[in-house]
Every structure is written in C-alpha cells, then in structure tokens.
N, C-alpha and C positions, 0 to 999 in steps of 0.2 A: 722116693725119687723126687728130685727137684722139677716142678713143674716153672717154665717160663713163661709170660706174654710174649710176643718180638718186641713191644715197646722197650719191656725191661732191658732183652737182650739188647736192644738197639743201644739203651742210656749206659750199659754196661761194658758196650765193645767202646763207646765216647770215653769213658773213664777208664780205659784200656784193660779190663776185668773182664778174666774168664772165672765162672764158678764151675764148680765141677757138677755132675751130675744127682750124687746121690748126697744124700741126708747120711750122717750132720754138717753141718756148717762152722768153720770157724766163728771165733767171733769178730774175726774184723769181714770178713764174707756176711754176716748177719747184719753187720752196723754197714756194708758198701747196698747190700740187696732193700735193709729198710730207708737208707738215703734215697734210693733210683724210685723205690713203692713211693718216697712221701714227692717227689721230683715229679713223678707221673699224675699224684692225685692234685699236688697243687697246679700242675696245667690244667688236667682236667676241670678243677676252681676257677682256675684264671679262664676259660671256653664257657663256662656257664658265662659267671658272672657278665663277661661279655656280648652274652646271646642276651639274658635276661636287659642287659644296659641297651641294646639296639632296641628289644622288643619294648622298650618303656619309651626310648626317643621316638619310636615309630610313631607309637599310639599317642605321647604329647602331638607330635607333628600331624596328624590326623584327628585331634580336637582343635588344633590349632586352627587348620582351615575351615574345620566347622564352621568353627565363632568364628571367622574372618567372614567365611559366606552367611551367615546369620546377620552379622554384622551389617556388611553390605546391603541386604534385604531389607534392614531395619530404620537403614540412613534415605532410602528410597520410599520409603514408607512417610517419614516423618517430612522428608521434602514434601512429597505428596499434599498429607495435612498440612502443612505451613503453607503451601500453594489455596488449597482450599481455603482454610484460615483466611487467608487473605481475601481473596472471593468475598465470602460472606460478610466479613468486615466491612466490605466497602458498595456491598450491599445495604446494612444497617445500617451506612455513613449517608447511603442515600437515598433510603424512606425515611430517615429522620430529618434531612435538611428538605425534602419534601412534604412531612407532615408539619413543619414550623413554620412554613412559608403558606400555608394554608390558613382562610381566616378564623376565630372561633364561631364554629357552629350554636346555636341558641336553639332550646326545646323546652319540652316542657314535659314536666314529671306531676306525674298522677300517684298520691295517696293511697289508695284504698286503705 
C-alpha cells in the first residue's frame, strides 16, 4: 500500500494528481511522486538553510554590539589616560621650570 505524508498529498492535488492507493505505480506516477518527494526535501533545504543564515546574522549582530560596547569602554578609557597624560605633563613642565629657576647649590664632597 501507498503510504502518503499530506504534504505529498497537498503538492499532488496542486499538480492535479491523484495516485491510487496500492503498489505498483506507473511510471509516470513514480517520476510525478519522486518530483513532489524532491519539491518537498528542497523546501525543507531552503527552511534550514534559512534558519541556519538567521542564526549566523544573529550571532554576527550580537559580536557586533559586543565590540561596539567594548569599544566604547576602551575610547573612555584612553580619554581618561590622555586626560591624566596631560596632568602629569604639566606637572613635569612645572618642577622643571621650578628647578631651573633655582640657583646652583655648592657642597662639598668628601673622598674616603
């Protein structure tokens, strides 16, 4: 006995085919049934591939914001030191125009 899915039957009443019930099959029933079988696995193909193509955009777009948030954390960072940076620089801008403007000290160094 011919066993059906309803998908088959569904691609089969579209193609306006009825098969009969039992076994054997012609062979233009064989080549209509293996058309609708390969019709059904290549959707099935086309459902994956498009589940696995969302599942890959998903997860780019979710590294994406990563590094966009890592990013951001890194530019706040470097502000930061460049703020500092700056600080200390002008710091060392003014003990050195402090220590130049001081007279030379004179001592005296002992041998032993």
């Amino acid at each position: 006995q011919l066993r059906l899915t309803e998908e088959e039957k569904r691609l089969l009443a579209l193609e306006g085919v009825t098969l009969p019930g039992a076994l054997p099959l012609t062979q233009a029933e064989e080549r209509l049934l293996k058309k609708v079988r390969r019709k059904i696995r290549n959707k099935q193909s086309a459902q994956d591939s498009r589940r696995r193509k969302k599942e890959y955009l998903d997860g780019l777009e979710s590294r994406a914001a990563a590094c966009s948030a890592l990013n951001q954390e890194l530019r706040k960072k470097v502000q930061e030191l460049e703020k500092s940076n700056g600080s200390l620089l002008r710091q060392l801008q003014a003990l050195i125009k402090e220590t130049s403007t001081k007279p030379a000290q004179t001592g005296t160094c002992v041998l032993v």
